[in-house]
C-alpha positions as CSV (number, residue, x, y, z in Angstrom):
1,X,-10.5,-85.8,40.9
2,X,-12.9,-83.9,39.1
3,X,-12.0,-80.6,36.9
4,X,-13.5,-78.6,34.8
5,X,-13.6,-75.1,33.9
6,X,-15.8,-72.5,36.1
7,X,-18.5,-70.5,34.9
8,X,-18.4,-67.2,36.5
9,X,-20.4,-65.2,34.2
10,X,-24.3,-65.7,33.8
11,X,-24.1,-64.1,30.1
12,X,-22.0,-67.2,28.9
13,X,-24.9,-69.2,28.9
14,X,-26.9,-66.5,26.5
15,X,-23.7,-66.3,24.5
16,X,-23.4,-69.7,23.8
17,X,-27.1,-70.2,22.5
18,X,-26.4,-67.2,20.2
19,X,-23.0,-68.8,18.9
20,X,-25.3,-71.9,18.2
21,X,-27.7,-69.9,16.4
22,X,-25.3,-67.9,14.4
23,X,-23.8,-71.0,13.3
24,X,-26.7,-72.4,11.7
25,X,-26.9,-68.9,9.2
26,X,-23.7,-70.0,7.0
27,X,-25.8,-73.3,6.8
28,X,-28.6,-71.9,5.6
29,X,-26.5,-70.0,3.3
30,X,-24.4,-72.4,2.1
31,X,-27.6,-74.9,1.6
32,X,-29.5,-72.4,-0.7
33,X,-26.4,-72.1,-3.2
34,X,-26.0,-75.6,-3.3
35,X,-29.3,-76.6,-3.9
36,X,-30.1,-74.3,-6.7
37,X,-28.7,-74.3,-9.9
38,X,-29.8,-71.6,-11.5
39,X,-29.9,-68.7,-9.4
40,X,-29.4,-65.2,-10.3
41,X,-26.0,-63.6,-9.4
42,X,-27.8,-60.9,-7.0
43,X,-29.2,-63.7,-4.7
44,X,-25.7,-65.3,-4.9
45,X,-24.0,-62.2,-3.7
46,X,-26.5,-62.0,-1.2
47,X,-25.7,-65.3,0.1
48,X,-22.6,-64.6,0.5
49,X,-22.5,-61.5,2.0
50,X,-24.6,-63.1,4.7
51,X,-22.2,-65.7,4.8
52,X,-19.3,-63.7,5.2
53,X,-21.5,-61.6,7.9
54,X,-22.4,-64.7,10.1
55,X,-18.8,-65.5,10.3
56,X,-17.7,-62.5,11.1
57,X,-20.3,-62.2,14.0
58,X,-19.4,-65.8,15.0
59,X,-16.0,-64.8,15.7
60,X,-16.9,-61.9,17.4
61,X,-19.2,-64.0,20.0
62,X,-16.6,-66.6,20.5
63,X,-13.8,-63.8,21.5
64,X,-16.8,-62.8,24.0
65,X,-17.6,-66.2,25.5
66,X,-13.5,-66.2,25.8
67,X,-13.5,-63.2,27.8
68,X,-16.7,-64.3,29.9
69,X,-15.3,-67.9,30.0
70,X,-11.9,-69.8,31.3
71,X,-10.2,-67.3,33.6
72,X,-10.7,-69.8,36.2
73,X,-11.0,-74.0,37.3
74,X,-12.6,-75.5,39.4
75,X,-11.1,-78.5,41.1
76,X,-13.6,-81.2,43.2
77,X,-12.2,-84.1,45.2
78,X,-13.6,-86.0,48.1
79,X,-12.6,-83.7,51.0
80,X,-12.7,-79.9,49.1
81,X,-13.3,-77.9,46.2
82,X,-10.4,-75.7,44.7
83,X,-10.8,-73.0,42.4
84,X,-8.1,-71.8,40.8
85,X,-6.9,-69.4,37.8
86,X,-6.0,-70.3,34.7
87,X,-2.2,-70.1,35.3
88,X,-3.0,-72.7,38.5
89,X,-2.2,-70.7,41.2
90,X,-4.7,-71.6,44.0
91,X,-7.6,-68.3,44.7
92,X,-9.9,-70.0,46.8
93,X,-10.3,-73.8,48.9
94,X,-13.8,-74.9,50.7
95,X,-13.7,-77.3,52.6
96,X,-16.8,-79.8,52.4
97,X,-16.7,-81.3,56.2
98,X,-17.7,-77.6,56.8
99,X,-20.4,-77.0,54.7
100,X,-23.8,-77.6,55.9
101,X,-25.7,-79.2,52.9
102,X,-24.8,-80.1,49.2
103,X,-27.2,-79.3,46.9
104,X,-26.5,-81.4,43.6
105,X,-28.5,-81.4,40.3
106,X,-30.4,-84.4,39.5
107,X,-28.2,-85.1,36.4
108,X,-24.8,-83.7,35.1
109,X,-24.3,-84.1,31.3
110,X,-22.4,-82.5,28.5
111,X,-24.4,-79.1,26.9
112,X,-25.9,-79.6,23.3
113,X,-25.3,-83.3,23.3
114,X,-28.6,-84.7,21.6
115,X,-31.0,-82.7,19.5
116,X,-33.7,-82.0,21.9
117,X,-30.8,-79.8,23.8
118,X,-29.6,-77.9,21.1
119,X,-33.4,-77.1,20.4
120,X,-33.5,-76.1,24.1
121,X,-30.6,-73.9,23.6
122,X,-31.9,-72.3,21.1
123,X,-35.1,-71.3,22.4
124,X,-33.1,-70.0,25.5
125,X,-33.2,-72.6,27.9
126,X,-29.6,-73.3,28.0
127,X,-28.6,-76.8,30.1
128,X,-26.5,-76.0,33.4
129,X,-24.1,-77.7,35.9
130,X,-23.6,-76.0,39.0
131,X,-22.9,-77.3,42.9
132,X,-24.4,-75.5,45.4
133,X,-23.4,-75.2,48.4
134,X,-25.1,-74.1,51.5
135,X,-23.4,-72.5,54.9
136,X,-25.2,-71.2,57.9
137,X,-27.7,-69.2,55.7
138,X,-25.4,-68.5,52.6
139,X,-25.9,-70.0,49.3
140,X,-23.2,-70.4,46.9
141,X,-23.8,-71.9,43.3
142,X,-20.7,-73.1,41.2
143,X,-21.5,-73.7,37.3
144,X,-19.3,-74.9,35.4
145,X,-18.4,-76.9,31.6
146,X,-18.2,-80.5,31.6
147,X,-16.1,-81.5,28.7
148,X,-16.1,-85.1,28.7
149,X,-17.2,-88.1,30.0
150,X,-14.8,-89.1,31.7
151,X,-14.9,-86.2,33.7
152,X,-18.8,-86.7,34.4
153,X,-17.9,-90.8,35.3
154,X,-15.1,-88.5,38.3
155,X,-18.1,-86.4,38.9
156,X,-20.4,-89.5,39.7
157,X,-17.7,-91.1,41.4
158,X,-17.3,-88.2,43.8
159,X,-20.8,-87.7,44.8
160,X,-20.8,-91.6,45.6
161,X,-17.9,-91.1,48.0
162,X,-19.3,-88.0,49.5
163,X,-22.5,-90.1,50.4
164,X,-20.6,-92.6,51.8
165,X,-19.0,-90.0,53.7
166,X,-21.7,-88.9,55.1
167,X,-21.7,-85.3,53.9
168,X,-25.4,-83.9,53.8
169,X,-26.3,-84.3,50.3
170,X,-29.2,-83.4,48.0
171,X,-30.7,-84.0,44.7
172,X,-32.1,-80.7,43.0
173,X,-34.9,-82.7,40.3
174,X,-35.4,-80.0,37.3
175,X,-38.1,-80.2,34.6
């Protein structure tokens, strides 16, 4: 069984590249005042007034991506998808022996994992993990977070059984 938690908000995806970006101002910071040892006390204060600021307007995007993020799971095994609240009561099943087509990204990974991502992120072009799923003419895309690898390995092993079922899968290839 595969879980993870469901991204129902496009804006998380904007708010986590800004919490990356406004983690690398303390660094900066920090950096400067280490590296230089004889620095007068205005550009000091300075640095640590925009310290103190970064941290203060990191915590103040994280209580946003809280409220934009983890009100609800989502719940994949080989015969439906669940999604559920937080508390685990059950809002919503879908069955997939009655949906038409799967529509599955090439690759599934973990957001900000290697260098190149995070440099992605920060120019705006934050990494995604959704199913879609397609009905008579209805679309229906479900992001969500993968936190680990083992859950990615469940993911994998999922799809693999849903091919063998039969189901009518297919791979969306992204640049």
């Amino acid at each position: 069984m595969f879980k993870a938690i469901l991204i129902e908000n496009e804006n998380y995806y904007k708010l986590r590249s800004k919490q990356l970006l406004l983690m690398l101002i303390p660094s900066i910071s920090i950096g400067l005042l280490v590296n230089f040892y004889q620095i007068p006390i205005w550009l000091t204060l300075l640095m640590i007034g925009l310290y103190i600021g970064a941290t203060f307007l990191m915590v103040r995007n994280q209580k946003q991506i809280s409220s934009v993020l983890g009100n609800k799971l989502i719940e994949i095994d080989m015969d439906e998808i669940r999604i559920k609240s937080n508390k685990g009561t059950e809002d919503e099943t879908i069955k997939l022996n009655r949906v038409k087509k799967i529509i599955l990204k090439n690759e599934y990974s973990i957001p900000q994992e290697t260098l190149k991502e995070v440099g992605q992120e920060l120019i705006g072009k934050a990494k995604q993990n959704y199913i879609i799923l397609q009905q008579d003419n209805q679309r229906r895309q479900l992001d969500f977070e993968v936190d680990s690898y083992y859950m990615m390995n469940q993911l994998n092993k999922l799809i693999e059984s849903w091919k063998m079922k039969g189901y009518n899968i297919e791979r969306m290839i992204e640049n």
